[in-house]
N, C-alpha and C positions, 0 to 999 in steps of 0.2 A: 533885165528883160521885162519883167512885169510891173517893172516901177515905169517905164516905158509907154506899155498897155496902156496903164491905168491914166497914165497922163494925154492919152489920145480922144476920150473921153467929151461929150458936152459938159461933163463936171469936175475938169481936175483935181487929182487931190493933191496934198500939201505932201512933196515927196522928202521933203526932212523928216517929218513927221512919222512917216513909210519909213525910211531907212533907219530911223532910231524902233521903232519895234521890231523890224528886222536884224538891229544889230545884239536884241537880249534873245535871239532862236538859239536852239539848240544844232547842233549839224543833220543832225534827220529831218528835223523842222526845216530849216532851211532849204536843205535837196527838197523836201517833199514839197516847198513852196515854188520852189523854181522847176519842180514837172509841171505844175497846175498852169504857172504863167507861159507855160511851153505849148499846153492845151490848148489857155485862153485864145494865144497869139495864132496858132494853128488854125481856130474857127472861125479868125477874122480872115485866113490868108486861102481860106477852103473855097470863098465867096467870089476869089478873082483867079485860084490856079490849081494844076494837081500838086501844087508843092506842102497845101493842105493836107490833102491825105496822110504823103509820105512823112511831116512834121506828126501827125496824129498818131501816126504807126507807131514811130518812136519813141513819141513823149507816153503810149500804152506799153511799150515794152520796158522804155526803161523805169517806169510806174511798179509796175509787177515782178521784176526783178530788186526794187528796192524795197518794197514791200515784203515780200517774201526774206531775203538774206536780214534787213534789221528786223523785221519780227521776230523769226529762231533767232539773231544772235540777243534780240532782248529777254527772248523765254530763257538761253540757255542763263545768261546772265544771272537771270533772276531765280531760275534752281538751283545752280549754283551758293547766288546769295544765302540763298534759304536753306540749303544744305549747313553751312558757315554759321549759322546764327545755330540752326539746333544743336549743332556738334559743340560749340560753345557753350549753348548753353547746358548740355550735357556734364563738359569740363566742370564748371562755377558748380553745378550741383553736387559731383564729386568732393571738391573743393571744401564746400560747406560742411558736407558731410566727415569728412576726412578730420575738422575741428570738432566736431561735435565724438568722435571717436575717439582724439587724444585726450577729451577732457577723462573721459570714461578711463583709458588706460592709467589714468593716476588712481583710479580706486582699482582696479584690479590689480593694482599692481602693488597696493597695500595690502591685498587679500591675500597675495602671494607670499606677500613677508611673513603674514600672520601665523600662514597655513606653514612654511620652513620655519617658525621657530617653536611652532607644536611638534613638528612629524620628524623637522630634523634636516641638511644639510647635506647633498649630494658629494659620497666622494668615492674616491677607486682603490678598492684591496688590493693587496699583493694575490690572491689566486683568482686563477685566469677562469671563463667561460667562454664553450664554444656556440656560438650559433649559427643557424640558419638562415642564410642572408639571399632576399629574391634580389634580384639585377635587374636594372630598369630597363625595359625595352628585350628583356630576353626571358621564354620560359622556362628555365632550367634555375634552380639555387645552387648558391658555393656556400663553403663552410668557411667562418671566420671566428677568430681566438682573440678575445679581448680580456684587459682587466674589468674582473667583477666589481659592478657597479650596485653600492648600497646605500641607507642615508642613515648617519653618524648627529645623533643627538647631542643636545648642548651639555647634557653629563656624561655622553662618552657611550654611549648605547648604539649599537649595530642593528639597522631593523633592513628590512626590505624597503625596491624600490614601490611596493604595491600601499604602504603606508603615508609613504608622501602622495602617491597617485590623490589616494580617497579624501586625501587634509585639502587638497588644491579643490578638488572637488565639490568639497564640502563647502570653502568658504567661496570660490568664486562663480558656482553654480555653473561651471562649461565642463566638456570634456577636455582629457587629460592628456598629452601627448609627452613621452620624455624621450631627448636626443643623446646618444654618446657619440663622442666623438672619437673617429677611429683612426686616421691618421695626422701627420703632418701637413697634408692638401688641404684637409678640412672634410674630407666626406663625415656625413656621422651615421648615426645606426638608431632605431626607433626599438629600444629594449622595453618600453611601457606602452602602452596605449591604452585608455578605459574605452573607445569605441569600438577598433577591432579586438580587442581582447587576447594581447602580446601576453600570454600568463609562463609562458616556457620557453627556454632557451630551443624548443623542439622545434617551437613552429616558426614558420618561416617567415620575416619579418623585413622591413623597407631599409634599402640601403638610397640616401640621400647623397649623390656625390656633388663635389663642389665643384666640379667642371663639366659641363657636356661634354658628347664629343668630338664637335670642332671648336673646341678651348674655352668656350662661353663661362665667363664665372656667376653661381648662383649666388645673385645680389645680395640675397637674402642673409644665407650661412657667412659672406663677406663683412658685413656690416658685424654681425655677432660677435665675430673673431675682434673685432675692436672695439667690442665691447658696448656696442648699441641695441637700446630692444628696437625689435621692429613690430609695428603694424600694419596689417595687412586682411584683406579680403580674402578668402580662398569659395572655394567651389568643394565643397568634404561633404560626400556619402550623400549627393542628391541634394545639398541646402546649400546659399550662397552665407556664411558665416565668418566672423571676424576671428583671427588669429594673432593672439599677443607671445611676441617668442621673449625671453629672459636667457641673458646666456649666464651658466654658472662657472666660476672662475676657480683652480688652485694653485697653487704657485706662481701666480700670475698667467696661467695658461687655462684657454677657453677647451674645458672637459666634457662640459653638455650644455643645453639649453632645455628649459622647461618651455612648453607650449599650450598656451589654453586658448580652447575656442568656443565661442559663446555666439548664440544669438541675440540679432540687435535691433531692438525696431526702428533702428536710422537709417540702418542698410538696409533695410526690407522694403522701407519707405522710399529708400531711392531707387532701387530693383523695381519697383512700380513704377514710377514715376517715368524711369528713364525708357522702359516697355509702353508706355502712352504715350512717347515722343512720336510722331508721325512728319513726312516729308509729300506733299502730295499724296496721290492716291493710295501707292502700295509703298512708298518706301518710310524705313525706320532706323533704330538707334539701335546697334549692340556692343558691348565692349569682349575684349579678348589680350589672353593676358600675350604679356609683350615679350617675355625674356624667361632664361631656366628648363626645365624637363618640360613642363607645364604651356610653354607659349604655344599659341593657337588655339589655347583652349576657349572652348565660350564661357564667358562669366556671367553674362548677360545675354537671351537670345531672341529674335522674335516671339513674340508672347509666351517667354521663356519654354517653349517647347525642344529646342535641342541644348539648354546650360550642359557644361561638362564635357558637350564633345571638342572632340581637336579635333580642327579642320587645318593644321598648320599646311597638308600637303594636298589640300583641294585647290584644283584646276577650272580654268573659265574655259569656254567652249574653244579656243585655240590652244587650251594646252598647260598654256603659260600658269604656273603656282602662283598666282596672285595674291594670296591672301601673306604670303612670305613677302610679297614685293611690299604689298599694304604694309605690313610689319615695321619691315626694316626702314620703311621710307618716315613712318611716325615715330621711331627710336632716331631717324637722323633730326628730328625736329627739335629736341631733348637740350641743343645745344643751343637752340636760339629764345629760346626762353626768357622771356620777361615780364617783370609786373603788369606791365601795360597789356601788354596783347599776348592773345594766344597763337603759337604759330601753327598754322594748317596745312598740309596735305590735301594733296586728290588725286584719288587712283579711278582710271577707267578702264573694262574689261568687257569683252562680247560673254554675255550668259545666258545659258539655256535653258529653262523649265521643262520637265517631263509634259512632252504634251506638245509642245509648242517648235510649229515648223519650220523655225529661223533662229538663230539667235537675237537678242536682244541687246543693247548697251546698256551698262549700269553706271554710277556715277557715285564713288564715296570720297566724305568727306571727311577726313583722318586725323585725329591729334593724340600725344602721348602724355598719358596724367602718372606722370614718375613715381609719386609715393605710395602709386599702388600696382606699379610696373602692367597698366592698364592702355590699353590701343581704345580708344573710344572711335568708332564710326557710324557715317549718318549717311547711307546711302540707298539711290533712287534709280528708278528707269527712266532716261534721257526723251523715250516717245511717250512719254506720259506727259501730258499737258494740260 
């Protein structure tokens, strides 16, 4: 039609010419070319009938209707886009950092030898200790009966566990955590601690069990049992700090694991970093841990003002547990995983701020970074443009 127009002209143009730069348009380009020659043709046809007008009507309606629907679907496009890139790039900084951590655990993990062949060698007496064991998720303690756990020097010497605690201490400059393990499941029992200060079988002390309970296994105690250390991020007593577990073996069977947690300034430096990620106006980057007693928890939060909380069972203005669907939906990505690309997620929920007399949409953007059983998301309000 407008190659047409143009050729009605005192000057015609050269319509090969036309139609090969019309053949490198895009399809918005194109539609939005062929309203304009719908215009053109309309002001010539205004001059001899009313069929002018009603062609003007038209070519202004369907104008503004094109207009309108690819504009939003290129904004939403391009938040989206933009959501994708910083959650990636979130990923990659994990990533990096997660190497710069394992180099460290080969020195701490010499410090550890050092410290067990001053203090002494985790093992279990024939007489029994009862303790006082809290239950996770209930206010009430039970009483539990285990073998007495001591550390057995390289000449044969019986000391307590408060003397390995101070050697670990000592050389790897973190706090001190010691696991026993109490049954054949795998739960274990925290008979040490230098942060809470476990000094007596009186007081009442963490029972770590190896299965939620709707049967979920804790990855963590999983891996141990087969005799891997693991590293890992946690959220302990208000600080986001690194946690190297060592499990200790006798008879070939996994009896405890020693636990040191230390601060690091490579995670501290990504806790910042990833708290400066911005998506548009108001939206940002948090991470939340993904699996174990612990999922939901925030590890990362907006300018880390709520770390620590579990938001596992918060609702979006219809109700819907969202942050569970969020979850589940970046642990199902887990499986698609490859060097090449990151696979991502996107959850959308109506939310509502105190204050505000509608709900809103929001729009995140999800991926799951395994080796530190980490939900990283990067999510935005939808009318923000």
């Amino acid at each position: 039609m407008l190659l047409f127009y143009l050729n009605q002209g005192k000057n015609p143009v050269n319509l090969y010419k036309v139609r090969g730069a019309i053949q490198g348009l895009s399809v918005e380009q194109t539609f939005s070319l062929w309203i304009w020659g719908l215009i053109l043709m309309s002001s010539r046809l205004f001059r001899y009938s009313l069929l002018g007008v009603v062609a003007l009507a038209v070519a202004g309606l369907a104008y503004y209707l094109y207009h309108n629907s690819f504009y939003t679907l290129d904004l939403t496009r391009r938040d989206r886009y933009q959501a994708e890139e910083v959650v990636q790039s979130a990923f990659l900084m994990c990533q990096m950092t997660d190497r710069l951590l394992q180099k460290r655990e080969s020195e701490i993990a010499d410090q550890v030898q050092k410290a067990l062949s001053v203090a002494g060698y985790p093992v279990l007496l024939d007489e029994s200790q009862p303790w006082q064991v809290a239950i996770p998720g209930s206010p009430s303690t039970d009483k539990l009966t285990l073998p007495r756990m001591a550390v057995k020097t390289f000449r044969g010497h019986k000391r307590n566990l408060e003397n390995l605690g101070e050697a670990l201490r000592r050389f790897t400059g973190g706090e001190v955590t010691i696991l026993q393990r109490v049954n054949e499941k795998g739960d274990h029992l925290a008979v040490y601690c230098s942060i809470s200060g476990v000094e007596s079988p009186a007081e009442p002390t963490s029972l770590i069990p190896a299965r939620l309970g709707n049967g979920e296994k804790e990855m963590c105690l999983e891996k141990l049992d087969q005799g891997k250390t693991v590293l890992r991020p946690e959220f302990i007593n208000g600080t986001l700090q690194v946690s190297y577990y060592y499990p200790i073996f006798a008879d070939q069977k996994n009896i405890a694991t020693l636990v040191v947690r230390v601060n690091d300034p490579d995670l501290e430096r990504l806790r910042n970093d990833i708290i400066d990620l911005r998506i548009g106006q108001s939206g940002y980057v948090y991470a939340l841990k993904g699996t174990g007693a612990h999922r939901g928890q925030y590890q990362i939060s907006f300018n880390g003002e709520r770390d620590g909380e579990n938001i596992w069972n918060a609702r979006d203005a219809s109700g819907r547990p969202f942050i569970q669907s969020m979850i589940n939906e970046a642990l199902a990505l887990k499986k698609k995983f490859d060097r090449v690309s990151v696979p991502i997620a996107f959850e959308r929920y109506p939310w509502k701020n105190p204050g505000d007399l509608q709900p809103r949409y929001k729009t995140a953007a999800v991926v799951y970074f395994e080796p530190w059983d980490w939900v990283l998301g990067a999510g935005y309000y939808e009318d923000e443009r």
